[in-house]
C-alpha positions, 0 to 999 in steps of 0.5 A: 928901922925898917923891915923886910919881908920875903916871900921865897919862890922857886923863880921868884921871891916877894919882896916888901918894906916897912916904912920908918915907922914900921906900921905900914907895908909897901911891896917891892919888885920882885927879886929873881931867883936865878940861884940862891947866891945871886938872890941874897946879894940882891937882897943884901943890896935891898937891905942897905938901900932901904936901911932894913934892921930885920928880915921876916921870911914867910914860912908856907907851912902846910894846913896841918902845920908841917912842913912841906918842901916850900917850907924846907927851902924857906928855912934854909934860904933864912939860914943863909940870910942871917949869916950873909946880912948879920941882921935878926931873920925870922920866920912867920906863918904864912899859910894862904898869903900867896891865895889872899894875894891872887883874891885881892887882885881878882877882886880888884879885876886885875888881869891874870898876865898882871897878877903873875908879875906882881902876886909875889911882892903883895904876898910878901907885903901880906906877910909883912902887914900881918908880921908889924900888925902882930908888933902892934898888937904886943905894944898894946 
């Protein structure tokens, strides 16, 4: 079973998979977030070409653990997941995954115009590694 992690944007949502073995994370394009509806059918299309059996969405709470806007629309945007895939939605922490996305990439001497097109698939393929990490880590 594969996982799917999301990293919501107003514009854009990070999209990345596990692979069948559920150890490592690969990003995937981006989908656009022209309206909701559009993006989850997208998403549901994602899901059953990659045969996802769960969905982490990344939760940007703010530094002190409250919830902001962002982290409002994440919570709303699961809700309307786990009623349209039927699939377990769960949210995880992801405060900084969208700023260690943008260090990694200028360390790697990435462009600016490239890091725009691709910052959301590696913030989500961030939360998906730290989401199956966490999964190891309880299996001992």
């Amino acid at each position: 079973m594969r996982v799917m992690a999301l990293d919501i944007g107003t514009k854009n949502i990070g999209v990345a998979v596990s692979d069948e073995t559920g150890i490592l994370a690969q990003a995937k394009g981006p989908v656009r977030r022209t309206s909701t509806a559009r993006a989850v059918t997208r998403i549901r299309e994602l899901v059953e070409q990659f045969n996802v059996g769960e969905i982490v969405v990344g939760l940007p709470l703010n530094m002190n653990g409250t919830m902001g806007r962002r982290a409002e629309d994440s919570v709303k945007f699961a809700g309307i997941l786990k009623q349209r895939t039927s699939l377990p939605v769960k949210l995880w922490d992801e405060r900084l995954s969208t700023r260690e996305a943008e260090a990694v990439m200028i360390e790697a001497s990435v462009t600016r115009k490239k890091r725009k097109k691709t910052v959301d698939g590696l913030a989500a393929q961030i939360i998906l590694q730290g989401y199956l990490d966490s999964l190891e880590t309880e299996r001992g």
